[in-house]
N, CA, C and O atoms as a Maestro MAE file, in Angstrom:
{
 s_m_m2io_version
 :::
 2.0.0
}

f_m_ct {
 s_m_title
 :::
 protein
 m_atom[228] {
  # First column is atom index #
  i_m_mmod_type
  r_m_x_coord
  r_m_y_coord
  r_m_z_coord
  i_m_residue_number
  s_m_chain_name
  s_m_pdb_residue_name
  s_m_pdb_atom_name
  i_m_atomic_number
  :::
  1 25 0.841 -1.185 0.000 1 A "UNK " " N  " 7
  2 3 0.000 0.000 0.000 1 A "UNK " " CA " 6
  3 2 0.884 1.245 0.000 1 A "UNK " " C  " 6
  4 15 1.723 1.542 0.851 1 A "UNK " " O  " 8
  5 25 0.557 1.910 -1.082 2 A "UNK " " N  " 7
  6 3 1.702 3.048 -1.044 2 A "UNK " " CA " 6
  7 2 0.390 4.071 -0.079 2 A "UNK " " C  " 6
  8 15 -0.840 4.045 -0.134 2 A "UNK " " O  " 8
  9 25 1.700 5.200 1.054 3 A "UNK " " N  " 7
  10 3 1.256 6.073 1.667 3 A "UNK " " CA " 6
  11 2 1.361 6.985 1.291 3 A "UNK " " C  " 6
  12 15 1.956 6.839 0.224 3 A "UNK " " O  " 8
  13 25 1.029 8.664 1.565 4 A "UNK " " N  " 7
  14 3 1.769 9.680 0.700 4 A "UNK " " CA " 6
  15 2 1.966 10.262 2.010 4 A "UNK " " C  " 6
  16 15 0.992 10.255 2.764 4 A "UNK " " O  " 8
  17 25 3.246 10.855 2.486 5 A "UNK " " N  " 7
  18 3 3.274 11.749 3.693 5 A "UNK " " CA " 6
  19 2 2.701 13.150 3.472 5 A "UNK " " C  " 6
  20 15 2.417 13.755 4.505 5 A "UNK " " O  " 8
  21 25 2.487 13.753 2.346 6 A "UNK " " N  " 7
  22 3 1.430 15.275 2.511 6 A "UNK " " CA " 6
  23 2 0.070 14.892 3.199 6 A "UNK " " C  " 6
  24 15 -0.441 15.600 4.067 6 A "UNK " " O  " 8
  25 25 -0.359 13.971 2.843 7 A "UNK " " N  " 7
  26 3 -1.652 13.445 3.294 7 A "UNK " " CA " 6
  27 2 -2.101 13.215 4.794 7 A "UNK " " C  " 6
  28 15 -3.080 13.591 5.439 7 A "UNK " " O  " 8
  29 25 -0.519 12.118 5.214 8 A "UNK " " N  " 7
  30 3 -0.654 12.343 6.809 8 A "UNK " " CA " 6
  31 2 -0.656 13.599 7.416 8 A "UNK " " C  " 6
  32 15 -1.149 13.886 8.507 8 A "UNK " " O  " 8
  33 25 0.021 14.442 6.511 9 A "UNK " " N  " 7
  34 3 0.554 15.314 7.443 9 A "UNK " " CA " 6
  35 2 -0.779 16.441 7.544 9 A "UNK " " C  " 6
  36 15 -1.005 17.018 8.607 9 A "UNK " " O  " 8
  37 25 -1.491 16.639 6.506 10 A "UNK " " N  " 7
  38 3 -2.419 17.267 6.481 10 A "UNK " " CA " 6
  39 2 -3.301 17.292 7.555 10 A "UNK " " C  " 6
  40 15 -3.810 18.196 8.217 10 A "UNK " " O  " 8
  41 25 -3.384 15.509 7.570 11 A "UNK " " N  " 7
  42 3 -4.850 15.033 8.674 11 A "UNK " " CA " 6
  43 2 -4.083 15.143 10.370 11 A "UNK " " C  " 6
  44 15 -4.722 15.205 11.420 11 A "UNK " " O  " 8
  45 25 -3.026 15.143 10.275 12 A "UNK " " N  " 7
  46 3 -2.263 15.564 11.620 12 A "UNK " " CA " 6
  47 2 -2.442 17.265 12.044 12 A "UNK " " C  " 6
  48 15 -2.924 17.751 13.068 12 A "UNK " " O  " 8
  49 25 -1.961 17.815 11.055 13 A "UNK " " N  " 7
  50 3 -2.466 19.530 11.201 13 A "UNK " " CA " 6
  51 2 -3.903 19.635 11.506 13 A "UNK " " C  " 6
  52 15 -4.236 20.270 12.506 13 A "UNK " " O  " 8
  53 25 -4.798 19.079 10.751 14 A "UNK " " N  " 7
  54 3 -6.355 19.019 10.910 14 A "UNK " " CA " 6
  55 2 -6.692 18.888 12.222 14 A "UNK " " C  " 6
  56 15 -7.508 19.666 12.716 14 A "UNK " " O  " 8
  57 25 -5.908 17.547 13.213 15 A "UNK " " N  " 7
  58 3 -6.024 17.411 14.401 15 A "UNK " " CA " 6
  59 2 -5.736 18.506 15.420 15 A "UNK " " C  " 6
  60 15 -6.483 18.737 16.370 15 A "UNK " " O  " 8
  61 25 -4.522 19.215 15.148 16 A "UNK " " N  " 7
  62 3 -4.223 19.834 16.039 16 A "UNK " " CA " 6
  63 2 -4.746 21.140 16.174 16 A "UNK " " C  " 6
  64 15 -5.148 21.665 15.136 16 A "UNK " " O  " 8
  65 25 -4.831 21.790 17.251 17 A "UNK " " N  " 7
  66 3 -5.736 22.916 18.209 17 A "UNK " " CA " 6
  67 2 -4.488 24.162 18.173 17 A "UNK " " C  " 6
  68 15 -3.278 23.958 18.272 17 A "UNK " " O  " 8
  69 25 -5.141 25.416 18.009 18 A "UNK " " N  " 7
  70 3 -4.467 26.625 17.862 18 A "UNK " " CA " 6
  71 2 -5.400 27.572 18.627 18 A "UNK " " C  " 6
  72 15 -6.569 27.529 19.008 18 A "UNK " " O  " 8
  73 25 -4.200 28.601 18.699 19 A "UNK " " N  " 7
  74 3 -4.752 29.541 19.482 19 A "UNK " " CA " 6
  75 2 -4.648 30.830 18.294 19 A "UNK " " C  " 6
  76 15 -3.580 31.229 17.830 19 A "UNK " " O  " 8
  77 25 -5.898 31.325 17.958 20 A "UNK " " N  " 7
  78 3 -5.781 32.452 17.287 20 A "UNK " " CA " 6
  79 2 -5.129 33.565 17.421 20 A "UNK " " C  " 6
  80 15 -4.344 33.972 16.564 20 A "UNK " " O  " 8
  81 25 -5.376 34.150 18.468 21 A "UNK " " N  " 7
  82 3 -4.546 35.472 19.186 21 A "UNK " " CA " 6
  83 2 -3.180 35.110 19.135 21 A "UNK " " C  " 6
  84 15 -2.262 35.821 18.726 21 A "UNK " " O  " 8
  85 25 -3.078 33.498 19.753 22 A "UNK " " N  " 7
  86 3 -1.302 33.489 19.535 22 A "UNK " " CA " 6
  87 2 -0.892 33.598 18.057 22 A "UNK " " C  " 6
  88 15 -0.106 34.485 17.726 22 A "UNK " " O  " 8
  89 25 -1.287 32.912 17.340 23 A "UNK " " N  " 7
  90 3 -1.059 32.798 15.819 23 A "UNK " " CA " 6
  91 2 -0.882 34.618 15.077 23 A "UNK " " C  " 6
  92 15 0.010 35.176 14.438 23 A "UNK " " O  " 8
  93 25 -1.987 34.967 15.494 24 A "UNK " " N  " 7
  94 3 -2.017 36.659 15.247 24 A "UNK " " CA " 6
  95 2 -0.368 37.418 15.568 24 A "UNK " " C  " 6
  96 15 0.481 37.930 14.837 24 A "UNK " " O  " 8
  97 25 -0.448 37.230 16.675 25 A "UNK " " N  " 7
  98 3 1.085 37.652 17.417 25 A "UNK " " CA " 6
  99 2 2.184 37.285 17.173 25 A "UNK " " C  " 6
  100 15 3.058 38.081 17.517 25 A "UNK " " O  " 8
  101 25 2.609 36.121 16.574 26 A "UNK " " N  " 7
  102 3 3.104 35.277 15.636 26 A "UNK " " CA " 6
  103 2 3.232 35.388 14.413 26 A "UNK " " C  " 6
  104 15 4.097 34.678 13.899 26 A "UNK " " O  " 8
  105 25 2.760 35.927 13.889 27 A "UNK " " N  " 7
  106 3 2.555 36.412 12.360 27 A "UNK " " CA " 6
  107 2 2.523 37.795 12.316 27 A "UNK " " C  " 6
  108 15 2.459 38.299 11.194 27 A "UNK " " O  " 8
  109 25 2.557 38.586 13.367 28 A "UNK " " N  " 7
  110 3 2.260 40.274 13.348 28 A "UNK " " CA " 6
  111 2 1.281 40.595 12.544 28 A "UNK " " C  " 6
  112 15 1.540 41.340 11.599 28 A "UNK " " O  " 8
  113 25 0.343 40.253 12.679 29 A "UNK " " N  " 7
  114 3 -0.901 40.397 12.081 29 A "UNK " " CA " 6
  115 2 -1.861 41.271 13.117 29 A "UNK " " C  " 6
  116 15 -2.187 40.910 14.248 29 A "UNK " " O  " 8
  117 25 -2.358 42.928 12.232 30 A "UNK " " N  " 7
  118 3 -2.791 43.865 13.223 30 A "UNK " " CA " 6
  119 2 -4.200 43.900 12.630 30 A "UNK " " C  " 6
  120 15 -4.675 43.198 11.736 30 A "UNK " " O  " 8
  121 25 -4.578 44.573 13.116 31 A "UNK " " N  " 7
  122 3 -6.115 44.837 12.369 31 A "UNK " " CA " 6
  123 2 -5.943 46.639 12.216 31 A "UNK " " C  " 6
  124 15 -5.524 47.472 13.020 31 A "UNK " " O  " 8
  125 25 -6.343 46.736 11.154 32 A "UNK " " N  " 7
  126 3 -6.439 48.351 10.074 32 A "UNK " " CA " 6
  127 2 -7.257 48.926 10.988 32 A "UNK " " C  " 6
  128 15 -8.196 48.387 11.575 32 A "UNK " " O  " 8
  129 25 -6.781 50.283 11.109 33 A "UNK " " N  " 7
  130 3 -6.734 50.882 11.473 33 A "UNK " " CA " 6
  131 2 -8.058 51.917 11.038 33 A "UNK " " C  " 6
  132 15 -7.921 52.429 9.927 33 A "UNK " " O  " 8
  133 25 -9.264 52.264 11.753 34 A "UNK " " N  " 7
  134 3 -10.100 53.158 10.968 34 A "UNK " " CA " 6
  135 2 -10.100 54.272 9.584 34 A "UNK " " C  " 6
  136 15 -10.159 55.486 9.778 34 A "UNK " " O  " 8
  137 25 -10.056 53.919 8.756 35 A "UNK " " N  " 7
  138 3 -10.185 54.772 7.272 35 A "UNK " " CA " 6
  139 2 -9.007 54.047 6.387 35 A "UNK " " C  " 6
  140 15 -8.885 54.377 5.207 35 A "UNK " " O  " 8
  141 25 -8.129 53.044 6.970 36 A "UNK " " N  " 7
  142 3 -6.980 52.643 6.388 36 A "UNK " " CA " 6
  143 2 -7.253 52.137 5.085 36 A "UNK " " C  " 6
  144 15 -6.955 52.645 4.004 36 A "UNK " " O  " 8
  145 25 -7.985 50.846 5.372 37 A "UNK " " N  " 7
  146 3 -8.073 50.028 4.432 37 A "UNK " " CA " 6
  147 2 -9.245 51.114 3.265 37 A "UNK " " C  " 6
  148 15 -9.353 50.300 2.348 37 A "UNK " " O  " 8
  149 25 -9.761 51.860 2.988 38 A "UNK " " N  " 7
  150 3 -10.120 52.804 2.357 38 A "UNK " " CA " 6
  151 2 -9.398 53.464 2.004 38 A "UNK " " C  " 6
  152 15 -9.601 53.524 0.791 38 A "UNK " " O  " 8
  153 25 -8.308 54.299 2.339 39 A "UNK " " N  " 7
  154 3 -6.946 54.739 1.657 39 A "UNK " " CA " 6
  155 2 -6.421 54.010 0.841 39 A "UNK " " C  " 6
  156 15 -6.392 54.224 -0.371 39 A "UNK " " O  " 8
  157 25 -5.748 52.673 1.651 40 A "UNK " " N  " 7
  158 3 -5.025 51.670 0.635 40 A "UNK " " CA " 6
  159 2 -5.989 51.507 -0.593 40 A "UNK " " C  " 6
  160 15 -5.541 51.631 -1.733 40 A "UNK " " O  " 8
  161 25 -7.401 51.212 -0.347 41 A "UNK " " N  " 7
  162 3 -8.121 50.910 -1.751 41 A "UNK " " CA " 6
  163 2 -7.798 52.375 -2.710 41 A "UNK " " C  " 6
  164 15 -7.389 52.169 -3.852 41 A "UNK " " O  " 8
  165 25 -7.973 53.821 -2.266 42 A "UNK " " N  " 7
  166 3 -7.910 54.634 -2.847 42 A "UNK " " CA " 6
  167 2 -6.180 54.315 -3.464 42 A "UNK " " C  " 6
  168 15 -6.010 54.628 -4.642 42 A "UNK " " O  " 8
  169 25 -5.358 53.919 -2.962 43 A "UNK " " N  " 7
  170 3 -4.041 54.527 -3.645 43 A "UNK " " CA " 6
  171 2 -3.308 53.283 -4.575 43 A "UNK " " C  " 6
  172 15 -2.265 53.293 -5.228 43 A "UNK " " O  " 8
  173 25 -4.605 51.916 -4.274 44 A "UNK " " N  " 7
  174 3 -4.288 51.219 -5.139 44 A "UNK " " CA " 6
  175 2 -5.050 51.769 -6.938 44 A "UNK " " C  " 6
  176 15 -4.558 51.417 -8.010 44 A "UNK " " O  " 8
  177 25 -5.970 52.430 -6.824 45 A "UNK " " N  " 7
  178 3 -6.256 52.964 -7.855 45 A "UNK " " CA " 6
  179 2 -7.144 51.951 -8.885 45 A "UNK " " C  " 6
  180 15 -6.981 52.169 -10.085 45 A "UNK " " O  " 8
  181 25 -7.940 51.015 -8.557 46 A "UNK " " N  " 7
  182 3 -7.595 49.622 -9.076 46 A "UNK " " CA " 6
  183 2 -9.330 49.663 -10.244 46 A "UNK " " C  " 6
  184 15 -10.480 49.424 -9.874 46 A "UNK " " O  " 8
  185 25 -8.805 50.074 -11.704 47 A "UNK " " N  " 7
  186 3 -9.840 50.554 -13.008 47 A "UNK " " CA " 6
  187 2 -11.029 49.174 -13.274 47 A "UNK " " C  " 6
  188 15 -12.204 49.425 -13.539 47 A "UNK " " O  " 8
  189 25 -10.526 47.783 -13.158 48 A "UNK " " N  " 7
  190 3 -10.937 46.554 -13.765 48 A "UNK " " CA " 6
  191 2 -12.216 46.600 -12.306 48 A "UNK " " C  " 6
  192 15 -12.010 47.228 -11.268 48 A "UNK " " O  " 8
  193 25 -13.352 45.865 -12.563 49 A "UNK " " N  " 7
  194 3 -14.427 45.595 -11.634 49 A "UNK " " CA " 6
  195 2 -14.374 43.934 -11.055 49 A "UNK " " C  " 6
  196 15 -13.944 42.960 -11.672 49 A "UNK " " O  " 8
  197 25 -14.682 43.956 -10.326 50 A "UNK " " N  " 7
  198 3 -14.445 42.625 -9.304 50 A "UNK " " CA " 6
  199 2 -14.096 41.573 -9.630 50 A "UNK " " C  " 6
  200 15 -13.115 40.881 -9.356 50 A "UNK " " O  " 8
  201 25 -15.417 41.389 -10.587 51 A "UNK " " N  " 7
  202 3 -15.451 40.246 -11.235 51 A "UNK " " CA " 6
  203 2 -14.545 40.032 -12.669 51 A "UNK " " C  " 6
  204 15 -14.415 38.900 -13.133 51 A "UNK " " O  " 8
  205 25 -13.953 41.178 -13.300 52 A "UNK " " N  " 7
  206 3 -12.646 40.944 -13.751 52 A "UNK " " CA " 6
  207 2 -11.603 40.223 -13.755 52 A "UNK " " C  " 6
  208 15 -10.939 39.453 -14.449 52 A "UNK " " O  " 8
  209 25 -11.729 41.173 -11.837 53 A "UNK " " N  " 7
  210 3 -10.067 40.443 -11.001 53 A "UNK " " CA " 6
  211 2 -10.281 39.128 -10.613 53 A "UNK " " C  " 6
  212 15 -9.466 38.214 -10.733 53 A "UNK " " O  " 8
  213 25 -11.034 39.078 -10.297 54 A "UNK " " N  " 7
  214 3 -11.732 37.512 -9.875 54 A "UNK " " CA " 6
  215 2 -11.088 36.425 -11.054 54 A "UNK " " C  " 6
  216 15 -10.210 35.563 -11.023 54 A "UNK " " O  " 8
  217 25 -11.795 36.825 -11.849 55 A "UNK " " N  " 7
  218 3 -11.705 35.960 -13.081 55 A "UNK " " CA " 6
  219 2 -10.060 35.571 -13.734 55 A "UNK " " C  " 6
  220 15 -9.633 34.548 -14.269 55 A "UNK " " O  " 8
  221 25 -9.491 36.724 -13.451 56 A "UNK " " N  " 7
  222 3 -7.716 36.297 -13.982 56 A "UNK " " CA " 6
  223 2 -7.032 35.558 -12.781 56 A "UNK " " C  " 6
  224 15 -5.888 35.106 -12.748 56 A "UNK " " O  " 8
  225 25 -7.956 35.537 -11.836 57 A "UNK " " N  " 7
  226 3 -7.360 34.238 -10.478 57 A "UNK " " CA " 6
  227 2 -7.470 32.843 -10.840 57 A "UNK " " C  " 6
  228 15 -7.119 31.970 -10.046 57 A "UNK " " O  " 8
  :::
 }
 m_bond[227] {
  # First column is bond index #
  i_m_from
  i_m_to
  i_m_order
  :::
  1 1 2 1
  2 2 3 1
  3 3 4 2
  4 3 5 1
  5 5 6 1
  6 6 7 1
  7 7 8 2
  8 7 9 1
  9 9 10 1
  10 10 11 1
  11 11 12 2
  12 11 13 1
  13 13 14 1
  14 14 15 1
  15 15 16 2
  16 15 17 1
  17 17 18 1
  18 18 19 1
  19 19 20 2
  20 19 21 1
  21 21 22 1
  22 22 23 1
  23 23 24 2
  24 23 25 1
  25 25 26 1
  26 26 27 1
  27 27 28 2
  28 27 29 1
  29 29 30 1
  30 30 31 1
  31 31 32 2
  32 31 33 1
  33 33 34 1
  34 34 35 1
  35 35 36 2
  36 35 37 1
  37 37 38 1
  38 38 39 1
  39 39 40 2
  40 39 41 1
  41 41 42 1
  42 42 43 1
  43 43 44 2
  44 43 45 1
  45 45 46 1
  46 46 47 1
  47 47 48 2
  48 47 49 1
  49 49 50 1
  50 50 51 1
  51 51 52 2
  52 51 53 1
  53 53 54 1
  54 54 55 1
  55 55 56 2
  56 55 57 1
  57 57 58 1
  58 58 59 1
  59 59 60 2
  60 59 61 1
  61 61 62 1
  62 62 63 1
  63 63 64 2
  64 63 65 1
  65 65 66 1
  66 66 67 1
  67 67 68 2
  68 67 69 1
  69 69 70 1
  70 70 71 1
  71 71 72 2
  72 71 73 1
  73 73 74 1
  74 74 75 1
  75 75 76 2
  76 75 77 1
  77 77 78 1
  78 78 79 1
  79 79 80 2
  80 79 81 1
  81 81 82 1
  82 82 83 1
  83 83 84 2
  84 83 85 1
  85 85 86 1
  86 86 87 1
  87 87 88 2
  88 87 89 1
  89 89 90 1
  90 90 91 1
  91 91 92 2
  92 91 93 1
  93 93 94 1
  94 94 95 1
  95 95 96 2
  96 95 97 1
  97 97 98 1
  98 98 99 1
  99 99 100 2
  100 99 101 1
  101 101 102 1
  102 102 103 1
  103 103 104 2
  104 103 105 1
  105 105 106 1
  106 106 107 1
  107 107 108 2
  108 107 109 1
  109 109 110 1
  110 110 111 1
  111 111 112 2
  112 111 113 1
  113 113 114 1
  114 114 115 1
  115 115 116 2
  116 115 117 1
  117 117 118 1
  118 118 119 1
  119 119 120 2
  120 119 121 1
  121 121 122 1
  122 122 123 1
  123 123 124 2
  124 123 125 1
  125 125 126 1
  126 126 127 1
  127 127 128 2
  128 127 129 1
  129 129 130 1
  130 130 131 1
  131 131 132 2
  132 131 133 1
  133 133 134 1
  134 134 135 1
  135 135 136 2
  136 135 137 1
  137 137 138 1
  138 138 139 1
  139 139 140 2
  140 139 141 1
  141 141 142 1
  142 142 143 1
  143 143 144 2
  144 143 145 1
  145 145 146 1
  146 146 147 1
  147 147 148 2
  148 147 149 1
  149 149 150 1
  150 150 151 1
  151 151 152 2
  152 151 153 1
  153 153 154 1
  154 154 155 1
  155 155 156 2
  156 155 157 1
  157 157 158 1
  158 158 159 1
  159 159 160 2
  160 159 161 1
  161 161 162 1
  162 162 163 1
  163 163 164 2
  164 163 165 1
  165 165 166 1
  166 166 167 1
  167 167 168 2
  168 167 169 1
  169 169 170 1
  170 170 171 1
  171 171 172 2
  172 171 173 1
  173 173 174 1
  174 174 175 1
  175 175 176 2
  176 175 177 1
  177 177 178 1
  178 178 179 1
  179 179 180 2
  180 179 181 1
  181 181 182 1
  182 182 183 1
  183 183 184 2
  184 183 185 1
  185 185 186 1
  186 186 187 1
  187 187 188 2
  188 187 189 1
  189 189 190 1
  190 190 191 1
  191 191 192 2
  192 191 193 1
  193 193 194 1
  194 194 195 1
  195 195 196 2
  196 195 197 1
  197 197 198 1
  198 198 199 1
  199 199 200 2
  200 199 201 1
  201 201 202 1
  202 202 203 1
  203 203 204 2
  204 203 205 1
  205 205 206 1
  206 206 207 1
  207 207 208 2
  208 207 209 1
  209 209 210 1
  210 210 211 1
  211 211 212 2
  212 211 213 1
  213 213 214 1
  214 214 215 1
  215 215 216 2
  216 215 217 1
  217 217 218 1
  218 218 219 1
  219 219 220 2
  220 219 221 1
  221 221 222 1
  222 222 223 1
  223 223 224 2
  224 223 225 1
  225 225 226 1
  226 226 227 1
  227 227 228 2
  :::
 }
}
């Protein structure tokens, strides 16, 4: 019987329990800042409509 180790390893990650906040802190992951993420959209400038961008994914 062939095994594949991505597979175990997947269903092993699946098992295991995390802590969000730690993970957050861990990754320096902040949350935006009031009007931010509205700037960034403004200075990305971005002409094509959603479903455009969507679509070249």
């Amino acid at each position: 019987m062939i095994t594949l180790p991505e597979f175990s390893t997947y269903a092993t990650m699946q098992q295991r329990k995390f802590d969000l906040e730690q993970l957050k802190v861990e990754q320096h992951i902040r949350p935006f800042e009031p009007g931010e993420l509205e700037k960034l959209i403004e200075q990305a400038d971005i002409e094509e409509d959603l479903d455009t961008l969507l679509a070249g994914l």
